[in-house]
Biopython code that builds the backbone (N, CA, C, O; Angstrom):
import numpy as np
from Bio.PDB.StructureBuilder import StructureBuilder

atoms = [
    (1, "UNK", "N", (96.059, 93.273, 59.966)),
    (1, "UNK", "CA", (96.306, 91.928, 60.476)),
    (1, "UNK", "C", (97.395, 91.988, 61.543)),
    (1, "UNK", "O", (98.335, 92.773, 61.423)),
    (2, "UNK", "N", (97.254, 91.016, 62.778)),
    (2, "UNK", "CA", (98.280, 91.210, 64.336)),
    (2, "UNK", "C", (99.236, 90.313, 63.435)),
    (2, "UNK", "O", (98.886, 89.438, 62.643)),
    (3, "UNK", "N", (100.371, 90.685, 63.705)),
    (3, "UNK", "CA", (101.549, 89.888, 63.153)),
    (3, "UNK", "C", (101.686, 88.877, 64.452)),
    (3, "UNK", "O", (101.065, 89.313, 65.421)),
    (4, "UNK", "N", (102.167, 87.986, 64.618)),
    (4, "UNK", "CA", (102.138, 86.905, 65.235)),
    (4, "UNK", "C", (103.224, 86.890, 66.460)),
    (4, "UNK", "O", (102.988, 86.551, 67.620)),
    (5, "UNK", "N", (104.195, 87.241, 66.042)),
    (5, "UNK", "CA", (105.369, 88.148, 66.474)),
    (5, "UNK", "C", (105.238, 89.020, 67.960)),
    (5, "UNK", "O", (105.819, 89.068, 69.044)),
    (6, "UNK", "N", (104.602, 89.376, 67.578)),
    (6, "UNK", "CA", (103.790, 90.978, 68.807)),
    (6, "UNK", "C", (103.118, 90.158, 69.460)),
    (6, "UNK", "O", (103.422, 90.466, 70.612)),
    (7, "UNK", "N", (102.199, 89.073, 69.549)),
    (7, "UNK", "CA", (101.403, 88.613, 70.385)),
    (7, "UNK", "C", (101.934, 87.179, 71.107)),
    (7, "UNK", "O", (101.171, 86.613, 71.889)),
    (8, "UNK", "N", (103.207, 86.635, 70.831)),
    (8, "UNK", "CA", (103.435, 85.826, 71.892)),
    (8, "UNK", "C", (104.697, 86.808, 72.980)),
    (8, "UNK", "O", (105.077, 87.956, 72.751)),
    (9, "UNK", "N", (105.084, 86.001, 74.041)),
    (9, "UNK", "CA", (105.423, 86.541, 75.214)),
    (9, "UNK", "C", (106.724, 85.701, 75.176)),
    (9, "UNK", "O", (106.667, 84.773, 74.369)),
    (10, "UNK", "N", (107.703, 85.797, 75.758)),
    (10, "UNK", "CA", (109.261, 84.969, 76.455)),
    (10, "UNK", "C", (108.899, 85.028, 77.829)),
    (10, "UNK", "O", (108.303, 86.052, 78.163)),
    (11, "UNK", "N", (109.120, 84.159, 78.720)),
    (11, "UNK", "CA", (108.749, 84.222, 79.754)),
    (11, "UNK", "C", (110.029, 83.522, 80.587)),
    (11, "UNK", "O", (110.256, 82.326, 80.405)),
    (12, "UNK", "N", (111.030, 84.477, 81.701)),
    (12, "UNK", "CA", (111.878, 83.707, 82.278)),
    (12, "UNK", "C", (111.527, 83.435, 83.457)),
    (12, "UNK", "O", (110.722, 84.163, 84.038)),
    (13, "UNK", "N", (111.990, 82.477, 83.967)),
    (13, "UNK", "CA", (111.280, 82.244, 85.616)),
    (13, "UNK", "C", (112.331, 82.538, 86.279)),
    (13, "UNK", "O", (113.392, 82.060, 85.879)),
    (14, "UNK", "N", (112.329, 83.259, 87.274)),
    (14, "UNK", "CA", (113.086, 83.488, 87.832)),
    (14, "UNK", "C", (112.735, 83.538, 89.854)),
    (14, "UNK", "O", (112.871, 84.302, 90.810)),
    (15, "UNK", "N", (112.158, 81.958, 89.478)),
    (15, "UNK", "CA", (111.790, 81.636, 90.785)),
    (15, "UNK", "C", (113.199, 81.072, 92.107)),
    (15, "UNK", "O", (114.030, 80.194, 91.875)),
    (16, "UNK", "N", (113.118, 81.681, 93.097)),
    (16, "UNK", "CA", (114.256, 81.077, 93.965)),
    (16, "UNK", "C", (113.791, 80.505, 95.335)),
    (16, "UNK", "O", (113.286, 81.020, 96.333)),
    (17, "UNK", "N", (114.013, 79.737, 95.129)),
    (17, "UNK", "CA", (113.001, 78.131, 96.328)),
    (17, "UNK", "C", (113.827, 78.695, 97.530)),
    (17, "UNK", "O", (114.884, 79.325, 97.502)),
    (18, "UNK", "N", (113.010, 78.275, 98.668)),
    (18, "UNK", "CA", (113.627, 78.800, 99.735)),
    (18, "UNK", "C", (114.101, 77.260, 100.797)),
    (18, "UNK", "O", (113.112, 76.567, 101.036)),
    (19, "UNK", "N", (115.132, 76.840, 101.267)),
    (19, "UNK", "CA", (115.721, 75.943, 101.760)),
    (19, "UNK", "C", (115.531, 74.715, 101.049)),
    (19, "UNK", "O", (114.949, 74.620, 99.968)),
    (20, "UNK", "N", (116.086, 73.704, 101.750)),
    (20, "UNK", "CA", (116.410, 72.508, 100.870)),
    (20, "UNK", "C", (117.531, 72.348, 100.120)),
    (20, "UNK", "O", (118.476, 72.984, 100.586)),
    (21, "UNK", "N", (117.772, 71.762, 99.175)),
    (21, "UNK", "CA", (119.087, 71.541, 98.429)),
    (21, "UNK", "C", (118.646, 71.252, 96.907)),
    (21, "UNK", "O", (119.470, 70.917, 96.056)),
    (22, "UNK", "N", (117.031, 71.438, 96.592)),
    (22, "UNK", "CA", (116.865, 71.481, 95.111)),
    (22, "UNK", "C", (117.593, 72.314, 94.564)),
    (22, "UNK", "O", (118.385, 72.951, 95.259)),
    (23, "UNK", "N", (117.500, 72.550, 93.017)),
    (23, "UNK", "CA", (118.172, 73.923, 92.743)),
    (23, "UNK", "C", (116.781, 75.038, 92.309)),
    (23, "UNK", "O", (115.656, 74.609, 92.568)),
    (24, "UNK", "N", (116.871, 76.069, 91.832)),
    (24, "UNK", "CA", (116.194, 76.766, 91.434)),
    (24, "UNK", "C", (116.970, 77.918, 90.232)),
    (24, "UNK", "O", (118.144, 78.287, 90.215)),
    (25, "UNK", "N", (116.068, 78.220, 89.480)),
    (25, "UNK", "CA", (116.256, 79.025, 88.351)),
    (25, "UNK", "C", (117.146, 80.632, 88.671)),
    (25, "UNK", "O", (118.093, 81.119, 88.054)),
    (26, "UNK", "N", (116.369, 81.167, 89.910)),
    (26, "UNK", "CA", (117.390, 82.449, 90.478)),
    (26, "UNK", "C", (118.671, 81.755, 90.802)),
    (26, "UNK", "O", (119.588, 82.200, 90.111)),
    (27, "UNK", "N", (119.045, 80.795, 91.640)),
    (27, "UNK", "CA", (120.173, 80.283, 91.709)),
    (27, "UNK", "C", (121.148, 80.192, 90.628)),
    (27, "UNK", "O", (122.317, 80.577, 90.646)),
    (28, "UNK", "N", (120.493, 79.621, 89.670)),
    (28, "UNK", "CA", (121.581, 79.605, 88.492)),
    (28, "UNK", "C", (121.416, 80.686, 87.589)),
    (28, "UNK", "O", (121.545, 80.524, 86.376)),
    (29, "UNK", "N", (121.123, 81.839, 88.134)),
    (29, "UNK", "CA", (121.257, 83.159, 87.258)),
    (29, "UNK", "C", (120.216, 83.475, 86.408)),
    (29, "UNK", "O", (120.551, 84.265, 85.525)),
    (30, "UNK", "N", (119.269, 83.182, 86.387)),
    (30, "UNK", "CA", (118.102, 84.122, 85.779)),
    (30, "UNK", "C", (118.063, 85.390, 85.796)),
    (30, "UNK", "O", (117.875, 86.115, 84.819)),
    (31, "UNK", "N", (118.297, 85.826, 87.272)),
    (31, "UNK", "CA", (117.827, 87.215, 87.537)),
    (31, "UNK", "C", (119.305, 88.054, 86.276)),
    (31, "UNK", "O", (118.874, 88.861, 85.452)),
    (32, "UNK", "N", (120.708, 87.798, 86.272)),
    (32, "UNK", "CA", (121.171, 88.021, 85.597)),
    (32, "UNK", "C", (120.830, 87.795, 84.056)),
    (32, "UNK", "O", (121.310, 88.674, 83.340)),
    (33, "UNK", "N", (120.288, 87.054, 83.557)),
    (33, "UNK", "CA", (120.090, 86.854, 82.410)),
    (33, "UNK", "C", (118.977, 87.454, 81.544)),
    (33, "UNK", "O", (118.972, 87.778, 80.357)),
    (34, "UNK", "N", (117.944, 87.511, 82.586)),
    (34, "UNK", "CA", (116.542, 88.200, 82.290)),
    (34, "UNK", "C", (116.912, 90.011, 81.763)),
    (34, "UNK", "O", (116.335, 90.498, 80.791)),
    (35, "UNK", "N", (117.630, 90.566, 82.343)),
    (35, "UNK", "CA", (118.101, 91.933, 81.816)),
    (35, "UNK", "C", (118.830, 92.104, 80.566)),
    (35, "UNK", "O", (118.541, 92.875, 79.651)),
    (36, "UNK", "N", (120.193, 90.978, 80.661)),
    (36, "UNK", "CA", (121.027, 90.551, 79.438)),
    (36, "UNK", "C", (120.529, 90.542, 77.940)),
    (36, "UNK", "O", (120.836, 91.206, 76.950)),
    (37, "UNK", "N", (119.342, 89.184, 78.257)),
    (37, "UNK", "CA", (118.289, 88.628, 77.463)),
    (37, "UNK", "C", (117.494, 89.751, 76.622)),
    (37, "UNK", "O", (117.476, 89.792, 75.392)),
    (38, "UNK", "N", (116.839, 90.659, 77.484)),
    (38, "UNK", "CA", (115.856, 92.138, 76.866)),
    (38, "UNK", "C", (116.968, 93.290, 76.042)),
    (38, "UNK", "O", (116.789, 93.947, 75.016)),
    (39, "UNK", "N", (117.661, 93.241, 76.583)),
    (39, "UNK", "CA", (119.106, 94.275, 75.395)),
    (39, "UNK", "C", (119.368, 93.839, 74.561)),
    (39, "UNK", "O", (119.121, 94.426, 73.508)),
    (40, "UNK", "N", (119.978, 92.641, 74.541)),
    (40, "UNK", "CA", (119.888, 91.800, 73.382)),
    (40, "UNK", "C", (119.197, 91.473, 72.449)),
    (40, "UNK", "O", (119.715, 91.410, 71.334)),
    (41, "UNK", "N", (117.673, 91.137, 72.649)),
    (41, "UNK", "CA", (116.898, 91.454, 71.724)),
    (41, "UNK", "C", (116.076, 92.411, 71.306)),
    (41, "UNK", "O", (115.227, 92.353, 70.416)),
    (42, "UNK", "N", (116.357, 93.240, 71.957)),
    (42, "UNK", "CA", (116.291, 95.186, 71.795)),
    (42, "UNK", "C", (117.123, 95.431, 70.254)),
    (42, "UNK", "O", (116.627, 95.808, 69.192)),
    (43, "UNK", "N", (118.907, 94.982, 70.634)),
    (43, "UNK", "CA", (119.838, 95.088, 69.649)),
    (43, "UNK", "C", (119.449, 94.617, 68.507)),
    (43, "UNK", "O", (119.621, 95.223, 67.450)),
    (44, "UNK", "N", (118.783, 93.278, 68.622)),
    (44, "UNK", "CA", (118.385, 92.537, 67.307)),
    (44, "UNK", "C", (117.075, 92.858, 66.866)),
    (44, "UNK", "O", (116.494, 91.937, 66.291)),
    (45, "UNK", "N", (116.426, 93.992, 66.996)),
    (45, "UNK", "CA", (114.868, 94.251, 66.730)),
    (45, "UNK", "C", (114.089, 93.051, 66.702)),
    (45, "UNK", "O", (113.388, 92.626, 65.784)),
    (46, "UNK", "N", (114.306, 92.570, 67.820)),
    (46, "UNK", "CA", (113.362, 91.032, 68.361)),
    (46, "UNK", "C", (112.210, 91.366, 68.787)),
    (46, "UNK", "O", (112.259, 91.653, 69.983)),
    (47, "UNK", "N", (110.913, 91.483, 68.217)),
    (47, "UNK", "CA", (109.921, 92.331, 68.743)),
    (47, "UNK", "C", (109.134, 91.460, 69.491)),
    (47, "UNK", "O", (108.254, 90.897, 68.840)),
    (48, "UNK", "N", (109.216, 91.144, 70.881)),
    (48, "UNK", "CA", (108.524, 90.041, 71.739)),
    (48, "UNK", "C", (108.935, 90.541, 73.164)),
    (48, "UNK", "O", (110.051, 90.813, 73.606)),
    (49, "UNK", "N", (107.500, 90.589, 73.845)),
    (49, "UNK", "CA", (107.600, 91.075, 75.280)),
    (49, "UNK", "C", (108.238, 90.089, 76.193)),
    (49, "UNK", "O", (107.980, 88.905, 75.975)),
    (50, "UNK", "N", (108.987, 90.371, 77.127)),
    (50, "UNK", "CA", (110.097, 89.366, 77.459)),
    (50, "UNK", "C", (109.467, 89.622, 78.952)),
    (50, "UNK", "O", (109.406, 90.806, 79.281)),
    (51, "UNK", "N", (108.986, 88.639, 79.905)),
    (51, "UNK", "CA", (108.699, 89.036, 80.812)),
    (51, "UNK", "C", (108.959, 87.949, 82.226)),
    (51, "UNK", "O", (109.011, 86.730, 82.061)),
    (52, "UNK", "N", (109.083, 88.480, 83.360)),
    (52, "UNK", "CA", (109.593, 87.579, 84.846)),
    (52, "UNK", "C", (108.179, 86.836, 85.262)),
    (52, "UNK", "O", (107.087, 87.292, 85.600)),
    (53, "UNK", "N", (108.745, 85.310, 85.066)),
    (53, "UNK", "CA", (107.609, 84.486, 85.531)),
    (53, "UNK", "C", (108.032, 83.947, 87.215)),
    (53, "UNK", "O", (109.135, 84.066, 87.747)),
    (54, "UNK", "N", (107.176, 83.530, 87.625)),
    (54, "UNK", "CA", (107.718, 82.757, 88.692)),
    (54, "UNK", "C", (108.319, 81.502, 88.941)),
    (54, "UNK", "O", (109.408, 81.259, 89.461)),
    (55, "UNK", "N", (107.112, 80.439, 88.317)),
    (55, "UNK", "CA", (107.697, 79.199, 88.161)),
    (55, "UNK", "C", (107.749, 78.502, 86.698)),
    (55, "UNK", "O", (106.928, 79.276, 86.205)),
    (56, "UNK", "N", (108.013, 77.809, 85.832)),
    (56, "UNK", "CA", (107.673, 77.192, 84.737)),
    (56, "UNK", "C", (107.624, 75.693, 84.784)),
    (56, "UNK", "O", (107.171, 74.975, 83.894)),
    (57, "UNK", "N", (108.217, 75.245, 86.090)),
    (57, "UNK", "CA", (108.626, 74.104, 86.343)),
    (57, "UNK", "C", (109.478, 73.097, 85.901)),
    (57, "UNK", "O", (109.335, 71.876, 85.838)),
    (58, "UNK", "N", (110.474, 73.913, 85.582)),
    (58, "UNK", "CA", (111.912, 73.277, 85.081)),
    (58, "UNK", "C", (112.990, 73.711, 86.112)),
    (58, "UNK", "O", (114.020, 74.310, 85.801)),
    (59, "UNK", "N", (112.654, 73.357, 87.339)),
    (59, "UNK", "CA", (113.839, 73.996, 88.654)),
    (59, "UNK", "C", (115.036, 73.240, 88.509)),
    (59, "UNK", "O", (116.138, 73.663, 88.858)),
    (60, "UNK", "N", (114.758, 71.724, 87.812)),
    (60, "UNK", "CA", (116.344, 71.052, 88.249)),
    (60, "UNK", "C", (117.247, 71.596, 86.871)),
    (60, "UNK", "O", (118.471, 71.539, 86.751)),
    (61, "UNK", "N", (115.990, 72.283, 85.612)),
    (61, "UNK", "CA", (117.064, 72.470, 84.332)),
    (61, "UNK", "C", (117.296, 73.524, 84.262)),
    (61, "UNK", "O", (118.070, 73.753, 83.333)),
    (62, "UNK", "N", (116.992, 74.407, 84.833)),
    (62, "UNK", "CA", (116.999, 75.868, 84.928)),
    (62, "UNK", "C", (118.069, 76.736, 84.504)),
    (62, "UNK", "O", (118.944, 76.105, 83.911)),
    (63, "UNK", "N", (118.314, 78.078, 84.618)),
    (63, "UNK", "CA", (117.052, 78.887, 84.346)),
    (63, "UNK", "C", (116.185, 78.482, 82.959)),
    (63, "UNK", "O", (116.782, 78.003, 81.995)),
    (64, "UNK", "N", (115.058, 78.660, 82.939)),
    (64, "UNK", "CA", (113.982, 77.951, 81.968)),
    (64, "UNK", "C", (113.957, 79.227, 81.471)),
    (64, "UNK", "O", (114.511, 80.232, 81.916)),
    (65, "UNK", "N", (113.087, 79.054, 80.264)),
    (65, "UNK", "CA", (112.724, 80.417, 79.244)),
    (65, "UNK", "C", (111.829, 79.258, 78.998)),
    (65, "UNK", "O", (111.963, 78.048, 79.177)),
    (66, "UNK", "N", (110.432, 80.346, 78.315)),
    (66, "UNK", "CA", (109.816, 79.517, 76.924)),
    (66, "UNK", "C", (108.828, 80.672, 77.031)),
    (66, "UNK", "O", (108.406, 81.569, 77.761)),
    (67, "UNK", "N", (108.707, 79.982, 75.636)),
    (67, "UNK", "CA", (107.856, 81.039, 74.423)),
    (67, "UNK", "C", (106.092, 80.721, 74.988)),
    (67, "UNK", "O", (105.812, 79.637, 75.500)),
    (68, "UNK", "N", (105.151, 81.700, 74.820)),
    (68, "UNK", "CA", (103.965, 81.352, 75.058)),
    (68, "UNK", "C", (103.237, 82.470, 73.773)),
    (68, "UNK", "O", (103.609, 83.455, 73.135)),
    (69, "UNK", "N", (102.024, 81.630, 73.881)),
    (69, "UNK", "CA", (101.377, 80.713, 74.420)),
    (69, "UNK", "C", (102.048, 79.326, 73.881)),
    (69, "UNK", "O", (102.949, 79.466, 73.054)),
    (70, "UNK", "N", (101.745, 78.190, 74.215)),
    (70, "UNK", "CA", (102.237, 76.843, 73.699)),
    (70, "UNK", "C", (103.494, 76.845, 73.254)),
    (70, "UNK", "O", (103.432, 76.044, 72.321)),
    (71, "UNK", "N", (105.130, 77.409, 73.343)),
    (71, "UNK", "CA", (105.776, 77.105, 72.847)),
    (71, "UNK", "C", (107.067, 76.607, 73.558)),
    (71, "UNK", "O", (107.118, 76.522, 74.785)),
    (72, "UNK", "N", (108.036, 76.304, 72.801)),
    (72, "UNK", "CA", (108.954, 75.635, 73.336)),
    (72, "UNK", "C", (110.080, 76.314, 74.323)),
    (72, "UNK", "O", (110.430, 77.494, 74.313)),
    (73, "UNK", "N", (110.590, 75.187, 75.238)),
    (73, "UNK", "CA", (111.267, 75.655, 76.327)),
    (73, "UNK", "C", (112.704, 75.712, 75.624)),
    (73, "UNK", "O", (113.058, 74.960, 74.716)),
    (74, "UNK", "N", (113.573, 76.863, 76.273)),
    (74, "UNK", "CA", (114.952, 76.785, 76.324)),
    (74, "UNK", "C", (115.393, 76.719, 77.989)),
    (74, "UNK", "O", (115.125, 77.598, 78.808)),
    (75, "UNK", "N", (116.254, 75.251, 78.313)),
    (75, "UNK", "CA", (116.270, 75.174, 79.381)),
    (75, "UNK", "C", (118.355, 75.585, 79.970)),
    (75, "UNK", "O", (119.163, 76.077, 79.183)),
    (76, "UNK", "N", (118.589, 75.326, 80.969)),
    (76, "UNK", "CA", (120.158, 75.961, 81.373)),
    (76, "UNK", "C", (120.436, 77.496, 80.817)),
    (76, "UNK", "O", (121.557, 77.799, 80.409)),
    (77, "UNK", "N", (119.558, 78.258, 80.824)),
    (77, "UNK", "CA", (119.675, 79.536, 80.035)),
    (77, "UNK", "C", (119.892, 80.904, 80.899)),
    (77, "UNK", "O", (119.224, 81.862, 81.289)),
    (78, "UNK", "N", (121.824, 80.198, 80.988)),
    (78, "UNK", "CA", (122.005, 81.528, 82.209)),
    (78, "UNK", "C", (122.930, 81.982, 80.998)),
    (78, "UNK", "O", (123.233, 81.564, 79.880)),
    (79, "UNK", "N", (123.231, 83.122, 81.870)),
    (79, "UNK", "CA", (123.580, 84.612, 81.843)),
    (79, "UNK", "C", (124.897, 84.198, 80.180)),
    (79, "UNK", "O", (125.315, 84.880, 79.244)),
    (80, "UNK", "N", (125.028, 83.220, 80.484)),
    (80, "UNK", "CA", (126.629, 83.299, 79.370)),
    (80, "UNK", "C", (126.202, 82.784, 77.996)),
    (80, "UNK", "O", (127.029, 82.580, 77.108)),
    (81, "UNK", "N", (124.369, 82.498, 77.782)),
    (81, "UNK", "CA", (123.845, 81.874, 76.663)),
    (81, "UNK", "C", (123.456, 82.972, 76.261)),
    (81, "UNK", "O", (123.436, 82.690, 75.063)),
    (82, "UNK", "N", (123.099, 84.099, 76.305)),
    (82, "UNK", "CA", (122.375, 85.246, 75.776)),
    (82, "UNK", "C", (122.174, 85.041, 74.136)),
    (82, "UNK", "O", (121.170, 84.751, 73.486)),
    (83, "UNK", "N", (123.491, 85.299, 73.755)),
    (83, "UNK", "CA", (123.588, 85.072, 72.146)),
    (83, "UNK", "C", (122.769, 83.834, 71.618)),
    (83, "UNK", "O", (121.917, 83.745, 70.735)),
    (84, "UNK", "N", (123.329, 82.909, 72.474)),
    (84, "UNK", "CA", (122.471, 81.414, 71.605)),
    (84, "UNK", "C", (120.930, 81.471, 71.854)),
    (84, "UNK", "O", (120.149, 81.147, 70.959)),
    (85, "UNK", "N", (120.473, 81.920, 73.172)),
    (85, "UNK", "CA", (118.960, 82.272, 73.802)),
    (85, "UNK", "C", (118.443, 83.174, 72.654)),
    (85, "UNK", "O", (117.226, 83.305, 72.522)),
    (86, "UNK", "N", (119.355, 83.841, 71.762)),
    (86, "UNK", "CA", (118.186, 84.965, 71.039)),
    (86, "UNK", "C", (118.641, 84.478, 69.806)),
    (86, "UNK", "O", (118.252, 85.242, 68.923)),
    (87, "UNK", "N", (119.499, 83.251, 69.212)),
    (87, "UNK", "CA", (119.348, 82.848, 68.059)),
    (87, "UNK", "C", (118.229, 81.509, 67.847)),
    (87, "UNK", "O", (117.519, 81.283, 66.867)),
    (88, "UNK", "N", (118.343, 80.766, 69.063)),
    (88, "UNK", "CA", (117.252, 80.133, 68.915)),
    (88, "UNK", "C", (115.580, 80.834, 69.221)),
    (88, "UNK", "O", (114.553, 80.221, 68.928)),
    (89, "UNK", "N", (115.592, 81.713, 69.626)),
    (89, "UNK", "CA", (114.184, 82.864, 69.482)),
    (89, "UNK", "C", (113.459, 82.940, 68.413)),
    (89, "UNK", "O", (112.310, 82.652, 68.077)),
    (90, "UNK", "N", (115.050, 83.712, 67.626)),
    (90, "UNK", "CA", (114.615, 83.938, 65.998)),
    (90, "UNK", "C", (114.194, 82.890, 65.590)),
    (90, "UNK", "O", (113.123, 82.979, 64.990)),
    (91, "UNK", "N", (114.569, 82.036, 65.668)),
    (91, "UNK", "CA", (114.539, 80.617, 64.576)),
    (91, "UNK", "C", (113.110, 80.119, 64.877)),
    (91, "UNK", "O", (112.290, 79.904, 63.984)),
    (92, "UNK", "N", (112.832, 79.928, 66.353)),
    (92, "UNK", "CA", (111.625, 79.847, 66.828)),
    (92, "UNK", "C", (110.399, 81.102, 66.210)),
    (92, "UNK", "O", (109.312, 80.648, 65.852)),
    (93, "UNK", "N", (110.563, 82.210, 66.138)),
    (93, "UNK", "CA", (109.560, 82.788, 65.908)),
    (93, "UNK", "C", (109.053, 82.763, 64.366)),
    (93, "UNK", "O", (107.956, 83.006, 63.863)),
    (94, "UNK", "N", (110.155, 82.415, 63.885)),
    (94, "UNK", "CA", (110.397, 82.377, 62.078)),
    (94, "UNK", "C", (109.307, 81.244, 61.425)),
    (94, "UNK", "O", (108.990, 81.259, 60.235)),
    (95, "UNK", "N", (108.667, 80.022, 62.647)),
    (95, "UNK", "CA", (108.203, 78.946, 62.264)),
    (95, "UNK", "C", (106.816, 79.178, 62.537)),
    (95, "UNK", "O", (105.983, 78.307, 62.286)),
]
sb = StructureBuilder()
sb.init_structure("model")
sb.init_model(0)
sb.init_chain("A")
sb.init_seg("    ")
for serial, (resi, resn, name, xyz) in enumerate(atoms, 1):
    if name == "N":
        sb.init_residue(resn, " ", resi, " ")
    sb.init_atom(name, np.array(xyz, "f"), 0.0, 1.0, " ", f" {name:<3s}", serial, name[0])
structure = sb.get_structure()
C-alpha cells in the first residue's frame, strides 16, 4: 500500500514579476527559503518532495507554499518561518 505521505508534493513559488510595484514571492525570499525549507525537513525525516513552482497565485501574500494535490496554503513563508513552515507540514500531513 502507497503511504500517502510519498505521494503529495510542497510546492514553493518562487515566481519574480518583472516591473511594476506588485510584490512577488522571489521578492520576499522564496528563493532563500526554498533551500532552508528542504534541510529542514531532511532533519525532521519529512518524507515529501518539496519542489519550485512558478506561480500559485498568492503574489500580494507571498512567498506561498502549499501542499498538493488539493491542499492547504501556507502564505508570508520567508526564509525566518522555516521551523513554523515544517511544523505546520507535519500537522498537515498527520490529517
Amino acid at each position: 500500500m502507497n503511504d500517502i505521505k510519498t505521494q503529495k508534493k510542497l510546492y514553493v513559488c518562487t515566481n519574480m514579476r518583472v516591473g511594476g510595484s506588485r510584490g512577488s514571492c522571489a521578492l520576499r525570499g522564496s528563493k532563500k527559503t526554498l533551500p532552508l525549507l528542504r534541510e529542514e525537513l531532511r532533519k525532521r525525516s519529512v518524507d515529501i518532495n518539496v519542489e519550485e513552482i512558478i506561480c500559485l497565485g498568492q503574489c500580494e501574500r507571498g512567498p506561498a507554499i502549499r501542499i498538493a494535490p488539493g491542499g492547504s496554503f501556507y502564505l508570508e513563508a520567508g526564509p525566518d518561518k522555516i521551523s513554523e513552515i515544517a511544523d505546520w507540514l507535519e500537522k498537515e500531513l498527520e490529517e
